[in-house]
C-alpha positions in Angstrom: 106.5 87.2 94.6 106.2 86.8 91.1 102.3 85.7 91.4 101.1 88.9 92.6 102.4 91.1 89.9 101.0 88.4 87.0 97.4 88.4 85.9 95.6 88.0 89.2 93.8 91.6 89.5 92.2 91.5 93.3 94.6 90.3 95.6 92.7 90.7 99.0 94.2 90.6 102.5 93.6 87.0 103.1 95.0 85.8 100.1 98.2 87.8 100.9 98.6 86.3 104.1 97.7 82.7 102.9 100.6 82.9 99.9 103.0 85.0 102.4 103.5 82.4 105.0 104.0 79.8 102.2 106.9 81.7 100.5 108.1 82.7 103.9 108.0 79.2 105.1 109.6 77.7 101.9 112.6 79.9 102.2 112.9 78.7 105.2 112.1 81.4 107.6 110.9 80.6 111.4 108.3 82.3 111.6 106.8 82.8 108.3 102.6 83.7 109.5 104.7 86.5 111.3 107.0 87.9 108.3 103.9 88.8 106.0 101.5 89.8 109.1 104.4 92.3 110.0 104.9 93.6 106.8 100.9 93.7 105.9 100.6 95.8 109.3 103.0 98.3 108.0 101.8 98.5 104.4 98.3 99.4 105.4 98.7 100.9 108.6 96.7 98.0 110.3 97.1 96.0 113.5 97.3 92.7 113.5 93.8 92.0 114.3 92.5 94.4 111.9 94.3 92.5 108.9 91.8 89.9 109.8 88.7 92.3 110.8 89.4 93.2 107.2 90.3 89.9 105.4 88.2 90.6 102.4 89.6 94.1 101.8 91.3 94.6 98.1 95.1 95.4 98.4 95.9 98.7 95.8 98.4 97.6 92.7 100.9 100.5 94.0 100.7 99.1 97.6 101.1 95.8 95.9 104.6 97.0 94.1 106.1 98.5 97.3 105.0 94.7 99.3 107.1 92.9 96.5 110.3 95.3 96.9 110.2 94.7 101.1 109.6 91.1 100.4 113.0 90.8 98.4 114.7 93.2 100.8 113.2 90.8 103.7 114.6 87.6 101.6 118.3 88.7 101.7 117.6 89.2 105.6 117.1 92.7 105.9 115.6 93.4 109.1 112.0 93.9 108.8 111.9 97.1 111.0 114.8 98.6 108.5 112.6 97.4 105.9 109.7 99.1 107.0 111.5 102.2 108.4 109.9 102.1 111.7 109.7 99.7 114.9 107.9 100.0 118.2 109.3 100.7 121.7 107.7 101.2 125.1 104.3 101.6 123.0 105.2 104.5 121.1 106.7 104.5 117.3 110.2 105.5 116.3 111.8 105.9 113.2 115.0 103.6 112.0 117.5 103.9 109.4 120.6 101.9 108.9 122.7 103.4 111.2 120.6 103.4 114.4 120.8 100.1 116.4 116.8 98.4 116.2 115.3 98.7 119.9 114.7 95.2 121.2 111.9 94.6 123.9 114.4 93.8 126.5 115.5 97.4 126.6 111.9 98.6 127.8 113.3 97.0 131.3 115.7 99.8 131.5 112.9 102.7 131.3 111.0 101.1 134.0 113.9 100.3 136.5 114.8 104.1 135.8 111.5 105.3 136.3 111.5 103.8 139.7 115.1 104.9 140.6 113.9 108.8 139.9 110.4 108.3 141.4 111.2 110.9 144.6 113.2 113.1 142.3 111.8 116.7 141.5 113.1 117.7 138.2 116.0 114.6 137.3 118.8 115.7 135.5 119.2 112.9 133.2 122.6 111.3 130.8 121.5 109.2 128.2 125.1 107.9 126.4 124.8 106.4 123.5 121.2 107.4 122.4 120.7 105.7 118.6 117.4 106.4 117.6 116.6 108.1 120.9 114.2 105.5 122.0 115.3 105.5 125.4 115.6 109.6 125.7 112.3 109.7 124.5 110.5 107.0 126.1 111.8 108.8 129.4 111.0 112.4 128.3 107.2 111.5 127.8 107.0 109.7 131.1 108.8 112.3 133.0 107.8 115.6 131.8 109.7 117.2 134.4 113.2 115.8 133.8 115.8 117.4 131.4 117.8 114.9 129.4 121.0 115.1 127.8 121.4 112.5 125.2 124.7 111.6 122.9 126.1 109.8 120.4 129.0 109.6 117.9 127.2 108.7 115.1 125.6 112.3 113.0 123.3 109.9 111.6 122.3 108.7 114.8 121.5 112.1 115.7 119.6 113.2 113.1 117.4 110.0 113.1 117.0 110.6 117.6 116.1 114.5 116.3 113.5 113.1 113.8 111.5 111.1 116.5 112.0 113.5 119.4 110.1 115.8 116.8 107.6 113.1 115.9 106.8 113.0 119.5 107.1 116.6 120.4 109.8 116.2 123.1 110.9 119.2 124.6 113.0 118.4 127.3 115.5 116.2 125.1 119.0 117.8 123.7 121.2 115.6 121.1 125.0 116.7 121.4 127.6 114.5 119.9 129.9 113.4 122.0 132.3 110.3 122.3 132.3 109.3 125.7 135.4 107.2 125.9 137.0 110.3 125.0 135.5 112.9 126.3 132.7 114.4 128.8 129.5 116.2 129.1 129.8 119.0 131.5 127.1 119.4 134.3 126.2 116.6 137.3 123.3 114.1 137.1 120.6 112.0 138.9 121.2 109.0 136.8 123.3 107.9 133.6 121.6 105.3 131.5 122.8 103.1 128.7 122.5 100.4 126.3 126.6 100.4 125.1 128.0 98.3 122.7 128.5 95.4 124.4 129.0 91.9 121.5 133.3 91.4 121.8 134.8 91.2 118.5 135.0 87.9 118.6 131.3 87.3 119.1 130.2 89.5 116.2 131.4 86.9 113.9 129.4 83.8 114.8 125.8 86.3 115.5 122.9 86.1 113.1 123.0 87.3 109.2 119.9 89.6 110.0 121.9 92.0 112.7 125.8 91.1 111.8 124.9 92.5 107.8 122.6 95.0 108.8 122.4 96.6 112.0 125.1 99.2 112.5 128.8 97.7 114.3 129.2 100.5 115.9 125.9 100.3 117.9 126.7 96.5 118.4 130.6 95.9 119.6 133.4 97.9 121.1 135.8 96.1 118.8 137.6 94.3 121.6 136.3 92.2 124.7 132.6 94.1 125.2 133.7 95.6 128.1 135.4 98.7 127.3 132.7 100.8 127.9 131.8 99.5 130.9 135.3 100.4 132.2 134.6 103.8 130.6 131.5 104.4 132.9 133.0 102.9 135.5 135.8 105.2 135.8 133.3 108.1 135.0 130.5 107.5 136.7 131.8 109.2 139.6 132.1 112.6 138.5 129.3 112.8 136.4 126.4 111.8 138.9 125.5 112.9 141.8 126.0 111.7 145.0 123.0 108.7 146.1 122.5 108.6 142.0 122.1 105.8 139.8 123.8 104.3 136.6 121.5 102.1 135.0 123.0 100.0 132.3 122.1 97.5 129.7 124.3 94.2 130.1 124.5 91.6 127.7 123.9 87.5 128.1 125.4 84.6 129.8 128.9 85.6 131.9 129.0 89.1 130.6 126.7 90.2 133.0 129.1 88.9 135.9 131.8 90.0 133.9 130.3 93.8 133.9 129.3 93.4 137.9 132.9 91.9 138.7 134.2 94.7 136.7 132.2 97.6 139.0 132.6 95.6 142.0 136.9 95.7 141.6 136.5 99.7 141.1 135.2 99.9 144.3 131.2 99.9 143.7 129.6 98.5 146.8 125.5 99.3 145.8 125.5 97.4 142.6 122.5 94.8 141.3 121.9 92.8 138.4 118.2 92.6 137.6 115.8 90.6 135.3 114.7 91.4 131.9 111.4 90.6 131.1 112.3 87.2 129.4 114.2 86.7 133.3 117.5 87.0 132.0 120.3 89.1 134.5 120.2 92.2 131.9 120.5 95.4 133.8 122.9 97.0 135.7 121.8 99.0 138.5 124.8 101.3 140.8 124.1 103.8 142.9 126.9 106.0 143.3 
């Protein structure tokens, strides 16, 4: 990014964009136009169309600076929504750091399957496990004023940051504990459990992508062993944590884990079980009714 901080004074929107997706694209990203667009949104506060509403608009020198330190952070294959500090999530904007898992789109399928499950339900008790930046919590809490969720985590960090944007969002009917569930329980009996565990097996976390194996926290991403171990966990669990004719609603991963995770529930003696479709029509959700 040499070019911007040299002798040309009036860098304008346009001319960002036009030299972004050429240095994206010659260090070989996929979807260069993208990369700067993103980080242009962010830097100004824009949407996308507005970037181009506004192509003739002068970028600052200091907002200039702070572009070249996220474009070398984004070069070594930082995330862009670490980058950044923030990502979007079931149209509403949450906070990241480095130890919160990014929400993907796929996950928004779990907030309306559960939003369906809890539809005839006066005042759902709710179990979020695992709750990372607290998207999901969140997401649910603004929906469904009336429900009272419990939301944990091991991670402090995690916590704090699920805290932050239940703050941002002025969430009242959220409390964070920490808790780790493969050891220990919640007290109280719920209308639904929802989660988006660890699910990559060790083995798998080798051979994934620079951008989330170097950056996104392992914790968030594998159990260490075969990706199923806390699926058993819930499994076992789920039982005497919900309510009878509740729900578990549970994020699955791709390909056979998703029969792996269904063949796991079924052999424990789960007869109401689905798998449904993600948006992108991909088996990703667990649904059991207890």
């Amino acid at each position: 990014m040499q070019a911007i901080v040299d002798k040309k004074e009036n860098w304008r929107i346009i001319d960002l964009i036009n030299w972004g997706e050429d240095y994206f694209n010659k260090n070989d990203f996929e979807s260069p136009k993208q990369e700067i667009e993103w980080l242009l949104c962010d830097l100004l506060n824009y949407k996308r169309v507005d970037l181009y509403i506004n192509f003739d608009e002068i970028v600052l020198p200091i907002k200039l600076k702070l572009l070249k330190k996220w474009i070398k952070k984004r070069l070594k294959r930082m995330p862009l929504q670490y980058i950044t500090g923030n990502t979007e999530f079931y149209g509403k904007k949450f906070f990241l750091n480095k130890d919160v898992l990014i929400p993907r789109p796929e996950t928004e399928r779990l907030i309306d399957i559960s939003l369906e499950c809890i539809k005839q339900i006066n005042n759902p008790k709710i179990l979020e496990v695992g709750t990372g930046s607290g998207c999901i919590a969140i997401s649910l809490a603004l929906e469904r004023e009336d429900a009272q969720i419990v939301s944990i985590d091991i991670s402090e960090s995690a916590l704090e940051k699920a805290k932050e944007n239940a703050e941002y969002h002025k969430t009242t009917n959220v409390s964070l504990s920490k808790i780790d569930i493969l050891n220990d329980l919640p007290g109280g009996k719920y209308d639904m459990l929802i989660s988006n565990p660890p699910y990559i097996s060790y083995d798998e976390m080798q051979n994934i992508m620079v951008d989330v194996k170097d950056f996104e926290p392992e914790l968030a991403l594998t159990d260490f062993k075969d990706g199923l171990q806390f699926y058993a966990r819930l499994s076992d669990i789920g039982p005497l944590l919900i309510k009878k004719h509740g729900w578990m609603i549970l994020e699955v991963g791709v390909n056979d884990h998703s029969k792996k995770v269904l063949n796991l529930f079924k052999s424990k003696g789960f007869k109401d079980i689905d798998l449904l479709s993600d948006y992108n029509n991909n088996k990703r959700v667990l649904r059991v009714k207890i």
